[in-house]
SEMAR-798486 format. One line per 2 residues: number of its first residue (from 1); their letters; for each residue x, y, z of N, C-alpha, C. Coordinates in nm, 2 decimals. Layout:
# residues N
NUM	a	X Y Z X Y Z X Y Z ~ ...
END
This chain:
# residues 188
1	xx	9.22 9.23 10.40 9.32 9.27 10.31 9.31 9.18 10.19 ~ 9.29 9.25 10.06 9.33 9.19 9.97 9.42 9.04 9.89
3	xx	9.39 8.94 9.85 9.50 8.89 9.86 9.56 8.93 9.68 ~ 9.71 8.87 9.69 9.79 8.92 9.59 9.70 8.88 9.51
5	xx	9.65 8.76 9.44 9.60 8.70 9.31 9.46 8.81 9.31 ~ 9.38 8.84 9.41 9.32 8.91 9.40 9.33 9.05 9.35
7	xx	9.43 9.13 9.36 9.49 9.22 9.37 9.56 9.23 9.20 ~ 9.55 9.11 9.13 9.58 9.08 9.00 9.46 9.05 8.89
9	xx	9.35 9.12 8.94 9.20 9.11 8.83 9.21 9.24 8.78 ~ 9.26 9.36 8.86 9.27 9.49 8.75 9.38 9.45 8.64
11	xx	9.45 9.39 8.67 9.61 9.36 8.59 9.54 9.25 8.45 ~ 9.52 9.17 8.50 9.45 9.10 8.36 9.34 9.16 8.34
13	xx	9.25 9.24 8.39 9.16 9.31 8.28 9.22 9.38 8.17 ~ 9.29 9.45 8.26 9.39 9.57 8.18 9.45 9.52 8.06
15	xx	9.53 9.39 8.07 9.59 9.33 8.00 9.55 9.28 7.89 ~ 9.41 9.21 7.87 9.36 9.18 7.79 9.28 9.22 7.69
17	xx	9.24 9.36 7.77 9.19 9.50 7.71 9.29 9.59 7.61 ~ 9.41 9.59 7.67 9.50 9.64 7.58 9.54 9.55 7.46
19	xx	9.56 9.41 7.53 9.59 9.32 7.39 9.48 9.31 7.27 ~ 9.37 9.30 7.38 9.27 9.23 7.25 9.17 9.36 7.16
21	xx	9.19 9.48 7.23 9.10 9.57 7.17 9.18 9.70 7.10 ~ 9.36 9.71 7.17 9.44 9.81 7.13 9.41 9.78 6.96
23	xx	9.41 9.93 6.84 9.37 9.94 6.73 9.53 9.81 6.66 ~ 9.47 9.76 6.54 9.55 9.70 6.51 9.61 9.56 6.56
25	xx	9.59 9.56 6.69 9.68 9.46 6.76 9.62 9.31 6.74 ~ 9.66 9.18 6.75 9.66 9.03 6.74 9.56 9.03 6.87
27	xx	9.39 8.95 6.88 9.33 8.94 6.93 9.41 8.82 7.03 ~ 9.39 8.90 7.19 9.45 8.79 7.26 9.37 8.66 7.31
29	xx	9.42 8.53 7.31 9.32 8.45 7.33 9.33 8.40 7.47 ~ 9.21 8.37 7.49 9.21 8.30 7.67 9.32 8.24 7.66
31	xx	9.39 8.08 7.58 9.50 8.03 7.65 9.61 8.12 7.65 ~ 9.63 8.22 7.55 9.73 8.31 7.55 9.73 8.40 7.68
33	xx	9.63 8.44 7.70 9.64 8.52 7.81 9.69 8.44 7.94 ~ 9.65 8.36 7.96 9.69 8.27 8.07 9.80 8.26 8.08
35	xx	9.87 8.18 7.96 10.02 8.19 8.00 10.13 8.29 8.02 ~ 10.07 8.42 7.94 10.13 8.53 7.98 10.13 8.58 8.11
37	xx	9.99 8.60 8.18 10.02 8.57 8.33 10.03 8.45 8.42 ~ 10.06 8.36 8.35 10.17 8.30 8.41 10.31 8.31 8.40
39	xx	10.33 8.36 8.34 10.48 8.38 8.25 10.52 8.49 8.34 ~ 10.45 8.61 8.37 10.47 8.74 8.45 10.44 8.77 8.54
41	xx	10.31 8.67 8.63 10.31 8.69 8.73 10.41 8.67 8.83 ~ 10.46 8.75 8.95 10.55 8.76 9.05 10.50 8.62 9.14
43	xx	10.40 8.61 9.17 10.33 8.50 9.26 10.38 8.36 9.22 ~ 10.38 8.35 9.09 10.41 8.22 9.01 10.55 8.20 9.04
45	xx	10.64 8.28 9.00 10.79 8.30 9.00 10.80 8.29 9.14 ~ 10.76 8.33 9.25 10.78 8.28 9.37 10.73 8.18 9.40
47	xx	10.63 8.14 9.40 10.63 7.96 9.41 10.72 7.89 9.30 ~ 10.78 7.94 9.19 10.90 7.82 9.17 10.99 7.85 9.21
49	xx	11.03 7.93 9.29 11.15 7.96 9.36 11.15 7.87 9.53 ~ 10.99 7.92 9.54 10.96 7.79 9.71 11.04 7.64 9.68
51	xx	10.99 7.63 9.56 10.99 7.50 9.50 11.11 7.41 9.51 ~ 11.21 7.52 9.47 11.37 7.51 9.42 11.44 7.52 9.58
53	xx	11.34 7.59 9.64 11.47 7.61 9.80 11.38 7.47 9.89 ~ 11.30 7.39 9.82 11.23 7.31 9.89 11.30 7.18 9.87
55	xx	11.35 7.19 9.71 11.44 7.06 9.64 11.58 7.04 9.73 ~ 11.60 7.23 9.76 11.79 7.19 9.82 11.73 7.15 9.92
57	xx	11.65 7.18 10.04 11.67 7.14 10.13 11.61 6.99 10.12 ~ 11.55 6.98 10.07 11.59 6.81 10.06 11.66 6.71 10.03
59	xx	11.76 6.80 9.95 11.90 6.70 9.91 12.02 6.76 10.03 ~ 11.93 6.85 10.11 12.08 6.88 10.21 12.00 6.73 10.36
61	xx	11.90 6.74 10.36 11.85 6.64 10.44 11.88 6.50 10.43 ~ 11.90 6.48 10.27 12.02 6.32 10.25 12.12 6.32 10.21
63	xx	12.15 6.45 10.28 12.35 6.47 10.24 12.35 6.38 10.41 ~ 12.29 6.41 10.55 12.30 6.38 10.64 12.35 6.25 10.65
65	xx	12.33 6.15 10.52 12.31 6.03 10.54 12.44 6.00 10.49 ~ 12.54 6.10 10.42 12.68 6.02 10.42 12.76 6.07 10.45
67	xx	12.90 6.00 10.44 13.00 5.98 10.53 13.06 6.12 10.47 ~ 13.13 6.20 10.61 13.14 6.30 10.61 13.31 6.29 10.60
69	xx	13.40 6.38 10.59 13.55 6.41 10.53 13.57 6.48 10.61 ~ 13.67 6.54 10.71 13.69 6.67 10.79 13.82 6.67 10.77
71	xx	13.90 6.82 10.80 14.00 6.82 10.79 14.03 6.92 10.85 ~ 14.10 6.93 11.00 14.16 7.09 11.04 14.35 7.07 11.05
73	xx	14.36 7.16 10.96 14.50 7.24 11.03 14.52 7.30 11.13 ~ 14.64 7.32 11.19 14.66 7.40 11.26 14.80 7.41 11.30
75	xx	14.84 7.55 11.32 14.99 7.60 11.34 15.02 7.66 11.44 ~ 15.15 7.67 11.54 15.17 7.75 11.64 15.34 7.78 11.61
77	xx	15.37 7.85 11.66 15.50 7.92 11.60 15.54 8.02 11.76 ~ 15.60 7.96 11.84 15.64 8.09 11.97 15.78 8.07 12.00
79	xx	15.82 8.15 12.11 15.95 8.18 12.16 15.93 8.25 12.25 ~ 15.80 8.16 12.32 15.77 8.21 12.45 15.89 8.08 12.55
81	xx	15.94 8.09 12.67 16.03 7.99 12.72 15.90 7.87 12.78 ~ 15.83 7.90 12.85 15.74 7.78 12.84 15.71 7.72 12.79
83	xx	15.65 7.74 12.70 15.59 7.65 12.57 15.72 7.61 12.45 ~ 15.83 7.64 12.47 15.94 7.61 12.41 15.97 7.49 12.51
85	xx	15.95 7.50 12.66 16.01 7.38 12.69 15.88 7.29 12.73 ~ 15.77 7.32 12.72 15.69 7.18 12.70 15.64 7.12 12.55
87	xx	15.71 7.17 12.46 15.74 7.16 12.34 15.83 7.01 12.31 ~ 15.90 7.09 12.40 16.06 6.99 12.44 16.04 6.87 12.47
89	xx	15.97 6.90 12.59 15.92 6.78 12.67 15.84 6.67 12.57 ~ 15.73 6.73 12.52 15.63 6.66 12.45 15.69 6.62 12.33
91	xx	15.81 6.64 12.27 15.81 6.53 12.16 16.01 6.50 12.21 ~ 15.95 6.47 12.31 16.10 6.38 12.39 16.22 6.45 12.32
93	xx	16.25 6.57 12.36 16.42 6.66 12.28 16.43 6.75 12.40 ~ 16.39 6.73 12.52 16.44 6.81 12.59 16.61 6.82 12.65
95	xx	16.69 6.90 12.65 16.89 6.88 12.65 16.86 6.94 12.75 ~ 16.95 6.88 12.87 16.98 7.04 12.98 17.02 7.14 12.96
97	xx	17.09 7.16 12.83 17.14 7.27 12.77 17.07 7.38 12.71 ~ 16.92 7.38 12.71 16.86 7.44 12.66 16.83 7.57 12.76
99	xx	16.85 7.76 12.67 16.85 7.85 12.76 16.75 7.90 12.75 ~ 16.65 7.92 12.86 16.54 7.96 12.92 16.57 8.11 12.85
101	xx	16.67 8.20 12.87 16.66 8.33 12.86 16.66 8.37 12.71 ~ 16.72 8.25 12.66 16.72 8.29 12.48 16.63 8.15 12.42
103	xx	16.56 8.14 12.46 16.49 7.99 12.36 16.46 8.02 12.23 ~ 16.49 7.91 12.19 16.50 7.87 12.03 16.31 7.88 12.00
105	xx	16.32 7.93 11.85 16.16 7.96 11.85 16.13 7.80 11.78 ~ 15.97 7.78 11.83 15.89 7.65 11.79 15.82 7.65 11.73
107	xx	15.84 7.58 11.63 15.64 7.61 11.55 15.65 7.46 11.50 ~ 15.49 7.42 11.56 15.40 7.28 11.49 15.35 7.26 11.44
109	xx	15.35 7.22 11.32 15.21 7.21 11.20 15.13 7.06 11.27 ~ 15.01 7.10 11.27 14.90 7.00 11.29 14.80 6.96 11.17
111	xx	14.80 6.85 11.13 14.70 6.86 11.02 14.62 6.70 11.04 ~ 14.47 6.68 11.11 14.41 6.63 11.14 14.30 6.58 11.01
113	xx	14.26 6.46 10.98 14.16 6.42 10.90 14.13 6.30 10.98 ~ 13.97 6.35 10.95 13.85 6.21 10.96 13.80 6.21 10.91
115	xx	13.74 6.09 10.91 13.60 6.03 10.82 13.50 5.98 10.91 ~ 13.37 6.04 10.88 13.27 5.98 11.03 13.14 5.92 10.87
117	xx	13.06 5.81 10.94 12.99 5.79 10.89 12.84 5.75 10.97 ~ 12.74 5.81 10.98 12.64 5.82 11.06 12.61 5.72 11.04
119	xx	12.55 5.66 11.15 12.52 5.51 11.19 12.36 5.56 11.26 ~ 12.36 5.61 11.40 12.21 5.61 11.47 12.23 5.73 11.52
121	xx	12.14 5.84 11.47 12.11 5.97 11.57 11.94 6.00 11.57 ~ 11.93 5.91 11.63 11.81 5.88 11.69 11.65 5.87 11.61
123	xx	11.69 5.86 11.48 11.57 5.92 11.39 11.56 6.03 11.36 ~ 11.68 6.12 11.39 11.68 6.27 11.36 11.66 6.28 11.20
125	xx	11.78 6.17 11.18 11.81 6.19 11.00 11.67 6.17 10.95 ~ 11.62 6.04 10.94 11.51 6.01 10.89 11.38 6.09 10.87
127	xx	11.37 6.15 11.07 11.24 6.28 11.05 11.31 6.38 10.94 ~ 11.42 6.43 10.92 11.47 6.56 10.89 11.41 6.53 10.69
129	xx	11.44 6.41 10.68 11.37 6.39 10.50 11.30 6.35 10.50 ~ 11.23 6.27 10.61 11.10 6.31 10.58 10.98 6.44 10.56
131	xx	11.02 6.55 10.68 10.98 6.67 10.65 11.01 6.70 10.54 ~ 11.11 6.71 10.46 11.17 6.79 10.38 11.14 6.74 10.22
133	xx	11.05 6.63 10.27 10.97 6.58 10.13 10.83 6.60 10.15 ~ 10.84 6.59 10.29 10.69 6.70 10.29 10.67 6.80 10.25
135	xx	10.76 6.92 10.26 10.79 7.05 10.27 10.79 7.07 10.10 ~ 10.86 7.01 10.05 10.88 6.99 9.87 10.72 6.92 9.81
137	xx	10.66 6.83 9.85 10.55 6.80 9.83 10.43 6.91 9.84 ~ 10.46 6.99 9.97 10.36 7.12 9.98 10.41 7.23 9.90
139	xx	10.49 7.27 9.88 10.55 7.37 9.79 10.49 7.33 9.67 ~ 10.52 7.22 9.57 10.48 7.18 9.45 10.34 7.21 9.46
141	xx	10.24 7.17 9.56 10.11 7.18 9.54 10.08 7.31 9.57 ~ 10.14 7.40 9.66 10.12 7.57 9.67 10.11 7.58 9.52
143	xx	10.22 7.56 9.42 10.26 7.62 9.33 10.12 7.61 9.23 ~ 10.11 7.48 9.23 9.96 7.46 9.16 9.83 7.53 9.22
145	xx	9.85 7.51 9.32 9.70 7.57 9.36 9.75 7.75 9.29 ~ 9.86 7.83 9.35 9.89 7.96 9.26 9.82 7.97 9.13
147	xx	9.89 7.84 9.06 9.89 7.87 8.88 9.70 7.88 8.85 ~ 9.67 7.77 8.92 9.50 7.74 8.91 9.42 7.84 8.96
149	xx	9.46 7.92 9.07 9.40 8.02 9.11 9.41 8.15 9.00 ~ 9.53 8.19 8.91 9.56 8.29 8.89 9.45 8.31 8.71
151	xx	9.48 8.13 8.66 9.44 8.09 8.55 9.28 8.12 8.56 ~ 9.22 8.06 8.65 9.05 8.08 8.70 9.04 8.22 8.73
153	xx	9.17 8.39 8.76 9.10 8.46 8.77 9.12 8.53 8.64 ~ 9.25 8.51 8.54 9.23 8.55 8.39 9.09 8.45 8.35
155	xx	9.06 8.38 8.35 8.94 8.32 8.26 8.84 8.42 8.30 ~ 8.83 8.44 8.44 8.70 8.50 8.46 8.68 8.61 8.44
157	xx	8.82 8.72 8.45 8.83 8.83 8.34 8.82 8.85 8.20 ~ 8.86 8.73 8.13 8.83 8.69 8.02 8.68 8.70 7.98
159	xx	8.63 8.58 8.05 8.48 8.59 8.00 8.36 8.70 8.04 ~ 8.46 8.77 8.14 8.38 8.95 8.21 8.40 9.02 8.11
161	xx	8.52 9.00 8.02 8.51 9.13 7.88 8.42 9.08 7.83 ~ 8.44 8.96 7.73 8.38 8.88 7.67 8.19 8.89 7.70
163	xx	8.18 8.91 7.82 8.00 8.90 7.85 8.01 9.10 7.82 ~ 8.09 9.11 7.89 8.07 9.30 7.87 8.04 9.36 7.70
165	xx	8.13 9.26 7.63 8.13 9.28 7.46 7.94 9.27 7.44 ~ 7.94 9.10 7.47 7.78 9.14 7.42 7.66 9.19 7.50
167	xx	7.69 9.27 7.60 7.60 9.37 7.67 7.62 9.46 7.57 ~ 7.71 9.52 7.53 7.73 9.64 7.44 7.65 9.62 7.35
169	xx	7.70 9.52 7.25 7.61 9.48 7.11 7.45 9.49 7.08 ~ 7.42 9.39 7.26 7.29 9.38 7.26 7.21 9.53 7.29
171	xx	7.29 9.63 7.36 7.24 9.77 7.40 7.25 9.81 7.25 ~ 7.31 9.78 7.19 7.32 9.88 7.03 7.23 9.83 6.98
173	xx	7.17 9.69 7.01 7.11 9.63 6.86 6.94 9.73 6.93 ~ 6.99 9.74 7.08 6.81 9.74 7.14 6.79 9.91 7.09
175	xx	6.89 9.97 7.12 6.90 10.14 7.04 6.85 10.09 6.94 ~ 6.92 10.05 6.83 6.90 10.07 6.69 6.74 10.03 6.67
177	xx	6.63 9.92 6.75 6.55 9.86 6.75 6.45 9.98 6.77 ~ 6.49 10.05 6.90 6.38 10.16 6.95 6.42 10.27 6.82
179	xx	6.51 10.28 6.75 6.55 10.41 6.67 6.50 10.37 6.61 ~ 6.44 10.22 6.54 6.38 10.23 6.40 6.21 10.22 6.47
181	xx	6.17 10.21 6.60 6.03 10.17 6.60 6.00 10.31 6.63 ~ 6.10 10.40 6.70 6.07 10.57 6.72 6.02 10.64 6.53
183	xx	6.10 10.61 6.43 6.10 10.65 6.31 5.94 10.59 6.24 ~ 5.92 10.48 6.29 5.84 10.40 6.22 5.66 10.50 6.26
185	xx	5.72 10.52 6.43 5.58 10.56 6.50 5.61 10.72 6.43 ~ 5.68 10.79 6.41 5.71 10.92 6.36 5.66 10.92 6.23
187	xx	5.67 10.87 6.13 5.62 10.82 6.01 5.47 10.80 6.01 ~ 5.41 10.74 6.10 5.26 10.72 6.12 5.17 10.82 6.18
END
């Protein structure tokens, strides 16, 4: 199977054919063409996108390293008689007067915060940025090897028109050579 960049030599022939030979138009030049497909290629734009989900997860790999904030709420609200009377119980208000058949309704706001700050999980943290500077180090170099590959296949499209231009020229010049030695031997 094809690979994509491969699959992109009809696309810059096309491209440079239309730019540099359409009537009228601004002769396109190798660096220009280059950057244009780089500018449009899909492959390029997906390796800087590798690149960018390679940076977060790198900065989420030394988020590991600080001190974390938590905070849960929580509410309960009943007028169930149980839990009305270990309600009771648990913050010391229990009256003997209190009626099982009609209890008063209870509700407890809970609101919990901590602060943890990682000390030793075993080298997890450390392997986790280190991959993940790996991972960003290979992405960047994918990205290049892409640009380099894509650039070496516009050049070589490039210089395949370019050799095809003077195949042409030289077939015209070799016509016009036999047209004048055909005329010459016609003449004699």
């Amino acid at each position: 199977m094809p690979s994509p960049i491969s699959r992109l030599i009809p696309l810059a022939v096309a491209t440079l054919i239309v730019h540099g030979v359409a009537g009228g138009a601004e002769l396109l030049t190798l660096d220009k063409g280059i950057e244009l497909a780089l500018a449009q290629n899909p492959d390029a734009r997906l390796a800087d996108h590798r690149i960018a989900a390679a940076r977060a997860a790198l900065r989420e790999a030394n988020s590991a390293f600080w001190p974390k904030v938590q905070f849960r709420p929580s509410y309960v609200g009943t007028d169930n008689p149980a839990s009305v009377f270990m309600s009771a119980i648990n913050q010391r208000e229990f009256t003997p007067g209190l009626d099982f058949n009609h209890p008063p309704t209870v509700d407890h706001l809970n609101v919990k915060g901590t602060v943890s700050v990682p000390l030793y999980h075993g080298g997890r943290m450390v392997a986790g940025r280190e991959a993940a500077t790996a991972m960003t180090e290979a992405a960047r170099r994918n990205a290049d090897a892409v640009r380099n590959r894509l650039a070496f296949e516009v050049s070589r499209a490039w210089f395949s028109i370019l050799k095809t231009r003077e195949f042409i020229q030289s077939a015209e010049a070799s016509v016009k050579s036999f047209e004048s030695n055909l005329s010459i031997a016609q003449k004699r």
